[in-house]
C-alpha positions, 0 to 999 in steps of 0.5 A: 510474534516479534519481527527481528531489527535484521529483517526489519532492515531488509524491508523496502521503504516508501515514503509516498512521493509524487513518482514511487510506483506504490505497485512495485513497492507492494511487490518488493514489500511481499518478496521480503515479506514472503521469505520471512517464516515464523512458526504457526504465523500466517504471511498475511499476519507477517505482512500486517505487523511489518507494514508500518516498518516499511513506511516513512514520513509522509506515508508512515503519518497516514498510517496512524490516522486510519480509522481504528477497526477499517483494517482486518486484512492484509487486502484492506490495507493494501487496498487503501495504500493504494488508493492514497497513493495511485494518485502521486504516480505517473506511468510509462507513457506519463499518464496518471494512474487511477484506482479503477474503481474510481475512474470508474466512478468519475466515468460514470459521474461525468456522463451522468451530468453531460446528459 
């Protein structure tokens, strides 16, 4: 299927800057993506093919260098966006925000070497 140049403009952008809230692009990213219908495509197939429209510069190159086979869903993707990019955001309360899954991790290292 071919996504058409006016929904394509319709698309918000990220450019993985330090402050963009990768969470309320994604969720911006599915509004769009979720009123775009194409007869016998899934969303999820919608999502894939539009993602790289919606990325620029910084995030868009890191886009290209994922590993060729690593990414089978639309979740596989967004999982790895947002692990690239929890990093570069501050929330509210001007704490970074971390993958869970990492901080967990860290938690646990951390501990692990005080013993």
């Amino acid at each position: 299927f071919e996504l058409k140049s006016r929904l394509i403009h319709l698309l918000p952008i990220f450019y993985s800057l330090v402050g963009k809230d990768p969470h309320k692009y994604l969720k911006e990213f599915h509004v769009v993506c979720s009123t775009i219908k194409v007869q016998g495509v899934i969303e999820e197939q919608i999502k894939l093919r539009a993602f790289l429209f919606s990325l620029a510069k910084k995030a868009k190159h890191w886009l290209y260098y994922i590993s060729s086979g690593s990414i089978r869903t639309w979740n596989d993707l967004k999982s790895k966006f947002l692990e690239k990019n929890l990093f570069n955001f501050k929330g509210k309360n001007n704490c970074w925000i971390l993958n869970p899954t990492l901080d967990l991790y860290v938690n646990n290292y951390v501990l692990q070497t005080v013993k």
